[in-house]
N, C-alpha and C positions, 0 to 999 in steps of 0.2 A: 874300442870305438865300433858300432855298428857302423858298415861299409854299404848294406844293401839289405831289403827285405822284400819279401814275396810274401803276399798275403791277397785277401781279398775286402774290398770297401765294403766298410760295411754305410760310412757316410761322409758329408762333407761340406764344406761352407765354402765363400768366397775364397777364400785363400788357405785353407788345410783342407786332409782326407781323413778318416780317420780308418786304420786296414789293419783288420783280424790278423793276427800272428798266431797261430799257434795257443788261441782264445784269449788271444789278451788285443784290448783293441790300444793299436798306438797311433796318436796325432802328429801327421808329419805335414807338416808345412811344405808346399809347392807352390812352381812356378802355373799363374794361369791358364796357360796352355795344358798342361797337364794335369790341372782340374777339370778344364772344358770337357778333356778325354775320356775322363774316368769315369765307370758309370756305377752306381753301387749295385750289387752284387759279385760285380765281376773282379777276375782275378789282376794283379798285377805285381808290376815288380821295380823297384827305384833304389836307384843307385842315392845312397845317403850321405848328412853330414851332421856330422851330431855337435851341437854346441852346448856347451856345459859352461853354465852359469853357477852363481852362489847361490840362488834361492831356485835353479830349475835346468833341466835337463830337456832342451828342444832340436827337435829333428828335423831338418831338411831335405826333401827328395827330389827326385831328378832324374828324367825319362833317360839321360845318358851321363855316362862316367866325364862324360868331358865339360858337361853343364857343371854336373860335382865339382871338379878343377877349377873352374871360371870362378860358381864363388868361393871355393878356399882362396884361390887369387882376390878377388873383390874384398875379403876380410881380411886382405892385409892391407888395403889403404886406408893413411889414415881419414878417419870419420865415414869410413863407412859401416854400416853394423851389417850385423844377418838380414834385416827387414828394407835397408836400401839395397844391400848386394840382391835379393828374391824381386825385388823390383824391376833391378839390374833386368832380369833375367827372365823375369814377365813379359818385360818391354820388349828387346832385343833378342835375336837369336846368336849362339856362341860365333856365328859369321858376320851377324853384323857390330858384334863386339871386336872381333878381330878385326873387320873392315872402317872401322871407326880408328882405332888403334893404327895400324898399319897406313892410312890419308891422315894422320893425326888433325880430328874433327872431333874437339872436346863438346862442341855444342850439340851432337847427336846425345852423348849420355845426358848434357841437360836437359830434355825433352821429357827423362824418366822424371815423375812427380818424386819430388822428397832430393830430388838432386842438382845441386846450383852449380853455377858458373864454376865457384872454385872449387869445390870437390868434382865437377867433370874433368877438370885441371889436373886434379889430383889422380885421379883413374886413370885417364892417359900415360901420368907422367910414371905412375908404379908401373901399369901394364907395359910401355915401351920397353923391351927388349926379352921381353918376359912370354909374347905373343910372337909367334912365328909363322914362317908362310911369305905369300907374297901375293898384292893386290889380283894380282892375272887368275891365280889360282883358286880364288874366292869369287871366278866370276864376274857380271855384271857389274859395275860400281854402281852405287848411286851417280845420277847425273843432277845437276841444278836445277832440271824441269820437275826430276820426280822429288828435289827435295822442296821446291815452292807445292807442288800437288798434296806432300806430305805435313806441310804446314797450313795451308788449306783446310783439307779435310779435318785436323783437329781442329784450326779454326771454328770450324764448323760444330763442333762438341763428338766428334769421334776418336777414339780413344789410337793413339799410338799404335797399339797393337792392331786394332782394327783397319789404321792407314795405312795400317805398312799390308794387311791381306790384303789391301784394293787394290796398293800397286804393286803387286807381287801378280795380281790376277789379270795384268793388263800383258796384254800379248806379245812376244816381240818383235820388232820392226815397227813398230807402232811410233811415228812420228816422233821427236823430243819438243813439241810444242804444248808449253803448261795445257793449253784451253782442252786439248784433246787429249791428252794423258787422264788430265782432272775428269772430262764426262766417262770418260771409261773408269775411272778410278767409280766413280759415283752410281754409274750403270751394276757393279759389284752388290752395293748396301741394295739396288731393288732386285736384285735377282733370287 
């Protein structure tokens, strides 16, 4: 199994890179974020997951060993494939996977497009004992304010990923009242 590769982009679309090895250029599939990151030219390195199919041989990468982890976990629930686990993982970070997990809040994984009520069901119910830690040591919880703000702003046609930067960027001590979380959440998108 390839575990990891260091190469450099040479390109890349919405959701894969494609990174020079050793002149051979390989398409590896990533999480968003870590396309956002990548800039072609430059060099990188991604901790991998190689899935082997009957008609094909596709890789996934992943700025950290422990994102790799999540989805080899995520591909063992049933009905999830590689392209909802990479979604998984677009959406959410491995903390707020664990934080979902851990307040067992199967409606946070619904939120990720391609995944419904009963496979959020399902995610919880694999990952429960499987995810470790404890809610104190993950920090900040989500509160009820920022989860209406976060329902909100997609409302609004902002993408998950993008709500959760708004309120990530809202400062602490900042009131728990929706009205004034939500304009600082929204102060973010004109900055």
């Amino acid at each position: 199994m390839i575990a990891s590769i260091r190469g450099v982009v040479l390109a890349g679309s919405e959701d894969f890179l494609i990174v020079e090895v050793g002149g051979i250029g390989l398409k590896v599939y990533v999480p968003i974020m870590v396309r956002g990151a990548a800039q072609v030219g430059e060099p990188i390195f991604l901790h991998t997951f190689l899935v082997v199919r009957e008609d094909a041989l596709i890789l996934y990468g992943f700025e950290t060993e422990k994102e790799s982890q999540f989805f080899n976990l995520l591909l063992g629930v049933n009905g999830v494939g590689p392209r909802i686990a990479l979604a998984i993982l677009s959406t959410m970070t491995v903390d707020n996977i664990r934080r979902a997990v851990l307040s067992e809040q199967p409606d946070l994984f619904a939120r990720v497009p391609g995944v419904g009520k009963k496979t959020a069901q399902k995610i919880l119910l694999h990952l429960q004992g499987k995810v470790t830690g404890t809610l104190e040591s993950l920090g900040q919880p989500v509160s009820d304010a920022d989860t209406e703000v976060l329902d909100a702003l997609t409302a609004l046609g902002y993408s998950v990923i993008e709500a959760q930067s708004a309120l990530q960027s809202i400062p602490r001590g900042t009131p728990q009242d929706v009205e004034t979380r939500l304009r600082l959440a929204l102060q973010y998108f004109s900055s």
